[in-house]
Backbone as JSON, one array per atom type, in Angstrom:
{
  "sequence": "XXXXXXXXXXXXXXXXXXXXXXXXXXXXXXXXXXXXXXXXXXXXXXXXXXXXXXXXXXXXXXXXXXXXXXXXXXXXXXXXXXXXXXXXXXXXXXXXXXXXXXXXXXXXXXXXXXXXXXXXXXXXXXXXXXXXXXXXXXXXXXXXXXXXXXXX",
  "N": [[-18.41, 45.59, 33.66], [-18.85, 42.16, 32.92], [-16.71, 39.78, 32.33], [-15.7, 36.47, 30.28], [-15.59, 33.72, 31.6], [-11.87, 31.78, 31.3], [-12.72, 29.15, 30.91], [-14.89, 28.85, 29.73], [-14.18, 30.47, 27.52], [-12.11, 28.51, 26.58], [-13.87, 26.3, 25.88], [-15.41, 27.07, 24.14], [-14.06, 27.69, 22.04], [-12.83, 25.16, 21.76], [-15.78, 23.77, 20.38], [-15.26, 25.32, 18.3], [-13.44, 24.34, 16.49], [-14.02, 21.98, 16.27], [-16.6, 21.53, 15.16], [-15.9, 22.82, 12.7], [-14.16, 20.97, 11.4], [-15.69, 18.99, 11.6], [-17.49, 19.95, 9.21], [-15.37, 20.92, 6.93], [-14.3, 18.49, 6.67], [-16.35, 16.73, 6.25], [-17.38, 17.44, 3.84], [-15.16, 17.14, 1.64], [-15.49, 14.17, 1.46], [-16.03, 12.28, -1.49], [-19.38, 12.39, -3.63], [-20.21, 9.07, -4.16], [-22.43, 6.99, -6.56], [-24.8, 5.29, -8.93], [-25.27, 6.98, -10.11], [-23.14, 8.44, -11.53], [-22.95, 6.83, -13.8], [-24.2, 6.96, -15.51], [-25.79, 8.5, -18.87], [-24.05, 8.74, -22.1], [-21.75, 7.14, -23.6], [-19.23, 6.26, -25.42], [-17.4, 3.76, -27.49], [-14.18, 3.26, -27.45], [-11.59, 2.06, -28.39], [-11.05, -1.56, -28.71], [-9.65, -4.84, -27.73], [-7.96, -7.11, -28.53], [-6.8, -10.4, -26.27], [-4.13, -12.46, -27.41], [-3.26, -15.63, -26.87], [-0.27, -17.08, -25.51], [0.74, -19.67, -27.21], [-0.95, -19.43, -29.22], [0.44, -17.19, -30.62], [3.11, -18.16, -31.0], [2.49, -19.72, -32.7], [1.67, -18.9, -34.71], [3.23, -17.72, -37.12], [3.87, -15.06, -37.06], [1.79, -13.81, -37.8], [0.04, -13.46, -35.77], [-0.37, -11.17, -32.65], [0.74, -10.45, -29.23], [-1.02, -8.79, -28.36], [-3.92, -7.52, -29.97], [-5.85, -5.03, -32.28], [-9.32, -4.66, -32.37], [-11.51, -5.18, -34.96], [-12.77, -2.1, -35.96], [-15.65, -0.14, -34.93], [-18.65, 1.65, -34.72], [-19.64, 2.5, -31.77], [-21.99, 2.88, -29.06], [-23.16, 3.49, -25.74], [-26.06, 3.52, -23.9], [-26.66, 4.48, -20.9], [-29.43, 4.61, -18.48], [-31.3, 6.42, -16.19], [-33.17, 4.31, -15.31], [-31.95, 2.13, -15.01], [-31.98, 0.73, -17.03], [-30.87, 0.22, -20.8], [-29.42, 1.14, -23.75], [-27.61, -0.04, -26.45], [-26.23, 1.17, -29.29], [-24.5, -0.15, -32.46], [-22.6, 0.82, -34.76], [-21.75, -0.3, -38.0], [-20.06, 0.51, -40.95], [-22.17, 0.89, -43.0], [-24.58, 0.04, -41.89], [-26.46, -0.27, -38.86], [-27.36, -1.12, -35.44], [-29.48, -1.35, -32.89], [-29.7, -2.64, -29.68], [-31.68, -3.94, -26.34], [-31.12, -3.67, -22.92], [-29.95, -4.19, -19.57], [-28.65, -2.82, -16.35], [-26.52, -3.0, -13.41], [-24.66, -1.85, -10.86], [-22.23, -1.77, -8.56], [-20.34, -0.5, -6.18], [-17.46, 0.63, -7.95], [-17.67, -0.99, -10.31], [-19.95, -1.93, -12.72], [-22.31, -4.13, -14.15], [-23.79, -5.51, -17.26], [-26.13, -6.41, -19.1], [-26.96, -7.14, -21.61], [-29.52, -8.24, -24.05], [-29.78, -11.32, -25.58], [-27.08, -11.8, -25.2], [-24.34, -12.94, -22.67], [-24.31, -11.76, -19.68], [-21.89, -9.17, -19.14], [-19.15, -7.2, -17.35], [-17.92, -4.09, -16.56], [-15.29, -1.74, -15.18], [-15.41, 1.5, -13.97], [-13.56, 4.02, -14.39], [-11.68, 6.07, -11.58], [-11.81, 8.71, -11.97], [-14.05, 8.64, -13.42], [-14.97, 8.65, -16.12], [-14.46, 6.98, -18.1], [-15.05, 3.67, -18.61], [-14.05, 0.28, -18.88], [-14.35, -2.7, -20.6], [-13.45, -5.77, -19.28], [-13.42, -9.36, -20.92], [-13.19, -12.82, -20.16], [-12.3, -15.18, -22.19], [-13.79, -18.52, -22.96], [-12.08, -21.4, -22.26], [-10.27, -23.72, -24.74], [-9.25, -26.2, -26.8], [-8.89, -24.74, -29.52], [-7.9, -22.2, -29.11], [-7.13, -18.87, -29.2], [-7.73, -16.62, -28.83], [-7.77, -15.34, -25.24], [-8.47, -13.26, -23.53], [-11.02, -10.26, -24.1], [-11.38, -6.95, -24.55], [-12.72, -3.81, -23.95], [-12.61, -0.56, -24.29], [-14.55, 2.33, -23.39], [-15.47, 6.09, -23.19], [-16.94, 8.32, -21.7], [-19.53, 10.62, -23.0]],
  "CA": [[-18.69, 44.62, 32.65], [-18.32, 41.4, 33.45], [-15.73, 39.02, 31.33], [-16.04, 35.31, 30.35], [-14.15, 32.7, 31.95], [-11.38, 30.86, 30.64], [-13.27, 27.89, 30.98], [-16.03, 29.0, 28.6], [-13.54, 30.43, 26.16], [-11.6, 27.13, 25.98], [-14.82, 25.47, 25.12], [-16.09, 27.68, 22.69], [-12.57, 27.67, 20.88], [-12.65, 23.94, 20.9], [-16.59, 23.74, 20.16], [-15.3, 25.79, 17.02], [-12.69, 23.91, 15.74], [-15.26, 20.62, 16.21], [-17.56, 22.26, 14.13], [-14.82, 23.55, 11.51], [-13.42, 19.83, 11.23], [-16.61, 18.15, 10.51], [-17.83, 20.74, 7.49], [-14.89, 20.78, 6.18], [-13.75, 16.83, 6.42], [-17.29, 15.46, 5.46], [-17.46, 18.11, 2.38], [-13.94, 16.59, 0.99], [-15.88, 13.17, 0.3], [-17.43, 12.44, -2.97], [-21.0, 10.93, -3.34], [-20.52, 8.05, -5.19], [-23.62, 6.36, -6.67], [-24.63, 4.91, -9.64], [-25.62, 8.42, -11.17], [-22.24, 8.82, -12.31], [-22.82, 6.42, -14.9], [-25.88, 7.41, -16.04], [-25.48, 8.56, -19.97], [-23.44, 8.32, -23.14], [-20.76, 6.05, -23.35], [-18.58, 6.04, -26.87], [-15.65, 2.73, -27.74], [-12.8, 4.3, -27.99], [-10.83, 1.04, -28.4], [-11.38, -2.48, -28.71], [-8.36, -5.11, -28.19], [-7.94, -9.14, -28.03], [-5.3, -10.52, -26.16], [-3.97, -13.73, -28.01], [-2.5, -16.5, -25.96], [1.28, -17.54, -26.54], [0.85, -20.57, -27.89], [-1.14, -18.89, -30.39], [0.84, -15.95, -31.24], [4.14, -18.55, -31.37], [2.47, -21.17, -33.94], [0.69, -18.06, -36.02], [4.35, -17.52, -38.04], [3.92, -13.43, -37.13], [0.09, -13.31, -37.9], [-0.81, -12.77, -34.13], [0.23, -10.63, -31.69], [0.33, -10.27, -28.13], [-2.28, -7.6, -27.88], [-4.5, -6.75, -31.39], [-6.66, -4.15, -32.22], [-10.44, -5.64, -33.0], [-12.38, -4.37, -36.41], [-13.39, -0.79, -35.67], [-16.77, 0.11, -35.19], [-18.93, 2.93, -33.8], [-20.56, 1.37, -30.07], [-22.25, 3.97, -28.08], [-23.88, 2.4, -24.62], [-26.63, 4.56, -23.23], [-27.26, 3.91, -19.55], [-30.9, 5.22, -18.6], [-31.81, 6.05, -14.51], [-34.03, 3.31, -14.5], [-31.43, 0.87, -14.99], [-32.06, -0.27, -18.95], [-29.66, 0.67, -21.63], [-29.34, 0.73, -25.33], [-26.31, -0.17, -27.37], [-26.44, 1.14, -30.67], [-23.59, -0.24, -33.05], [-22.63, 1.64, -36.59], [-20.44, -0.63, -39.06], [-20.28, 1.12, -42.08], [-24.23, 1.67, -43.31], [-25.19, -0.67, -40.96], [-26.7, 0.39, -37.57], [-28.23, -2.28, -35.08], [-29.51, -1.18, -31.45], [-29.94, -3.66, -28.66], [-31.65, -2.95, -25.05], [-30.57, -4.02, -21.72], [-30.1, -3.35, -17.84], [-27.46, -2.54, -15.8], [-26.74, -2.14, -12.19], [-23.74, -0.9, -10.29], [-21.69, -1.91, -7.65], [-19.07, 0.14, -6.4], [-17.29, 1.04, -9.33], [-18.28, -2.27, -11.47], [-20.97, -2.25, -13.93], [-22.74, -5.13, -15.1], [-24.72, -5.29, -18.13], [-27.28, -7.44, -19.6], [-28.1, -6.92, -22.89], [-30.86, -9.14, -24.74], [-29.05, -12.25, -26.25], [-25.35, -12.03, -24.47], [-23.83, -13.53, -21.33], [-24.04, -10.49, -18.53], [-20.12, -8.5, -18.58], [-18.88, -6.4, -16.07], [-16.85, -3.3, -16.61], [-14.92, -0.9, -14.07], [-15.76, 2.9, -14.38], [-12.21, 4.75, -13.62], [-11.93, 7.07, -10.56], [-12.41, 9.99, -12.64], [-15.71, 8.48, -13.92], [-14.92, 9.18, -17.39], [-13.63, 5.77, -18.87], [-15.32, 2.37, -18.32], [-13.16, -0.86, -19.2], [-15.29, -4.04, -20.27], [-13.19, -7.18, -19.79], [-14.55, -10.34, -20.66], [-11.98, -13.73, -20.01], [-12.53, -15.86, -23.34], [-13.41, -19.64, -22.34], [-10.62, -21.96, -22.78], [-10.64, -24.67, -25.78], [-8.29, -26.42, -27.76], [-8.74, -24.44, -30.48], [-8.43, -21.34, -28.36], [-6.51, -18.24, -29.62], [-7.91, -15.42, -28.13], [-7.97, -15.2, -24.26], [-9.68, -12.06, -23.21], [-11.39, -9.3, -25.05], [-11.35, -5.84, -23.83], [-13.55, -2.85, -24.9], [-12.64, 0.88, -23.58], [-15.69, 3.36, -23.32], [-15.22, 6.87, -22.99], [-17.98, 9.53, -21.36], [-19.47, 11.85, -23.71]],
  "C": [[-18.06, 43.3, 33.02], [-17.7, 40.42, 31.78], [-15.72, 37.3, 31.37], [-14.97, 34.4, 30.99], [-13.32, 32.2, 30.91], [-12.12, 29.52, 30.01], [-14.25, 27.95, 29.72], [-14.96, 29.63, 27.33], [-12.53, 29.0, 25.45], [-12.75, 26.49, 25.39], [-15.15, 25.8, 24.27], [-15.33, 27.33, 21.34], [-12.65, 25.94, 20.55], [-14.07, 23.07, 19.95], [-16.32, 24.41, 18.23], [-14.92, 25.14, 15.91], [-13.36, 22.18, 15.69], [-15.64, 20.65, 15.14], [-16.67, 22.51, 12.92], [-14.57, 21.87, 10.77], [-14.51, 19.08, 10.42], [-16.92, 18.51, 9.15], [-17.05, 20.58, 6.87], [-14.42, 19.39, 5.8], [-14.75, 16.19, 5.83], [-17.48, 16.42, 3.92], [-16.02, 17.57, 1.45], [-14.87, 15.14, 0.78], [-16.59, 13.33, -0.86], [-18.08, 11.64, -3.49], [-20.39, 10.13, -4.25], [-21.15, 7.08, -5.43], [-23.28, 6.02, -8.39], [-25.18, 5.7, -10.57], [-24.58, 8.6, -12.06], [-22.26, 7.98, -13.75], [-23.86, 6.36, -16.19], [-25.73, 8.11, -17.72], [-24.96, 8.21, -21.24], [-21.82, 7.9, -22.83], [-20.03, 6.0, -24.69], [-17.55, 4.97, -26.46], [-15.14, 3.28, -28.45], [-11.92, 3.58, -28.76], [-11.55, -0.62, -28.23], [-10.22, -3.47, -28.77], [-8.98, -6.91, -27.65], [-6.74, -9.45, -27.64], [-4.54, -11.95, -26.7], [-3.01, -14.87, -27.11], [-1.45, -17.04, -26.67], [1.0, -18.1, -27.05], [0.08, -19.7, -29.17], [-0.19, -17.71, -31.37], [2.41, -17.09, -31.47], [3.83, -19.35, -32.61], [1.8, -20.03, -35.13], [2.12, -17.12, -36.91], [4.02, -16.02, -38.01], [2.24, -13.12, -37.84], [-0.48, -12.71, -36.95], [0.27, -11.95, -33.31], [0.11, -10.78, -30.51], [-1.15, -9.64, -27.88], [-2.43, -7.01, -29.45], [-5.8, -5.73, -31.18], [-7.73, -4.96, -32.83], [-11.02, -4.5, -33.89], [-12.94, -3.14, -35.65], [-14.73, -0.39, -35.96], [-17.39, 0.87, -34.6], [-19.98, 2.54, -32.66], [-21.26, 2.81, -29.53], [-23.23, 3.29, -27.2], [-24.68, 3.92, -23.77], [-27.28, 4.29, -22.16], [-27.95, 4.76, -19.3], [-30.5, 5.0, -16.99], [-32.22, 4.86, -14.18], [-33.57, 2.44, -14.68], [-31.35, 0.07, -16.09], [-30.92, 1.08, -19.14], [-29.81, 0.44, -22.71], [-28.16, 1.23, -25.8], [-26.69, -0.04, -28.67], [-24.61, 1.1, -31.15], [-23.4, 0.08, -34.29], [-21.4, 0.88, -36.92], [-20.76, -0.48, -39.88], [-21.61, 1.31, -42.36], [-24.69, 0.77, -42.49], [-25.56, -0.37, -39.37], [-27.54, -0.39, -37.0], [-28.31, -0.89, -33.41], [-30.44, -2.35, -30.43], [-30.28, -3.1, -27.2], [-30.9, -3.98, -24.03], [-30.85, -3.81, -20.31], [-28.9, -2.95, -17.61], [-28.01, -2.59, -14.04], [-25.28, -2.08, -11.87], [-23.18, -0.89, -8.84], [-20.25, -1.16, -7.27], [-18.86, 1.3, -7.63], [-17.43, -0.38, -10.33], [-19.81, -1.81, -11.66], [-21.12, -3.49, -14.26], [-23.33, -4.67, -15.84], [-25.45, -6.17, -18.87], [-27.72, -6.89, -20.64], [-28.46, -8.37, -23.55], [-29.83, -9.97, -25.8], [-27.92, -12.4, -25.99], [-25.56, -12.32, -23.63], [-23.69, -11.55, -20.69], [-22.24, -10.28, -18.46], [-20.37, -7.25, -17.73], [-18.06, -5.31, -16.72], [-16.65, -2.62, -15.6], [-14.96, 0.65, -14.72], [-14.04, 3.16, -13.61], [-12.55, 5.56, -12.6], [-12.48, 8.43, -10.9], [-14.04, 9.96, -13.01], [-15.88, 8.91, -15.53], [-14.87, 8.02, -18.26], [-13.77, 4.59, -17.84], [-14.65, 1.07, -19.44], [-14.11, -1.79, -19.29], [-14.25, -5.15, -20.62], [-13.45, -8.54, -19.71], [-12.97, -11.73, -21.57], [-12.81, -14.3, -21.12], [-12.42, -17.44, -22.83], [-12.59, -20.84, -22.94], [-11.2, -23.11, -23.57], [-9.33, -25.22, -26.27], [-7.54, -25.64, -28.8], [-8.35, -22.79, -30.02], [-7.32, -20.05, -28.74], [-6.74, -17.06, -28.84], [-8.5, -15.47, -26.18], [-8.71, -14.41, -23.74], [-9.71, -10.95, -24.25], [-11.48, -8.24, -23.81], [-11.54, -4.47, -24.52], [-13.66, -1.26, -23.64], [-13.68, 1.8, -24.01], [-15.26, 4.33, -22.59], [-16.58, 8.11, -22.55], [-18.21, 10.57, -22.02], [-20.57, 12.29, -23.53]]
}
């Protein structure tokens, strides 16, 4: 019976561990597209951040960081790139459509009568951040707004 060379068992052995390296190294990434954001969206939170000068001349009215009027948001991103925001304050229920697309992890969004905002989806993909810088004025109290959405 004849027996294989060294030569051919070194190759095989390192032909294996080739092979082993790729399957398992390209199976550790994870796709990321703009599927992940594809569904229901609930605001969890809503906050304004008030600029010093305001929060020093507002005699303890303002804060650093306030919570904004509570209301029920839910953002429903569709495959084909539209979206509908339906908002519930108390018996009141409006829904607005939109687009979206998806860079990275940023989101834009375009809904019908607003300026286009951006939010960042977290790594997890669970919890998108929308913050939107407030433009500066005289009269100007609130700096940025910032609206947390949660994946449901």
């Amino acid at each position: 019976m004849k027996t294989a060379s060294p030569i051919f068992i070194t190759f095989k052995f390192k032909a294996l561990v080739v092979v082993t390296c790729f399957v398992f190294g390209f199976s550790s990434f994870t796709k990321c597209d703009a599927q992940g954001i594809v569904g229901n969206w609930k605001q969890v939170s809503a906050k304004m951040f008030c600029t010093p000068d305001a929060v020093k001349n507002s005699h303890g009215h303002l804060q650093d960081v306030m919570e904004m009027p509570k209301v029920e948001a839910v953002d429903e991103f569709k495959e084909d790139n539209t979206l509908i925001e339906t908002i519930t304050s108390g018996t009141t229920k409006t829904s607005t459509s939109g687009t979206w697309t998806m860079s990275g992890k940023t989101v834009t969004v375009s809904i019908t009568g607003h300026k286009p905002m951006s939010g960042i989806v977290s790594d997890a993909g669970n919890t998108l951040i929308y913050t939107v810088e407030m433009p500066k004025s005289e009269h100007m109290r609130v700096s940025r707004r910032e609206w947390t959405f949660s994946k449901i």
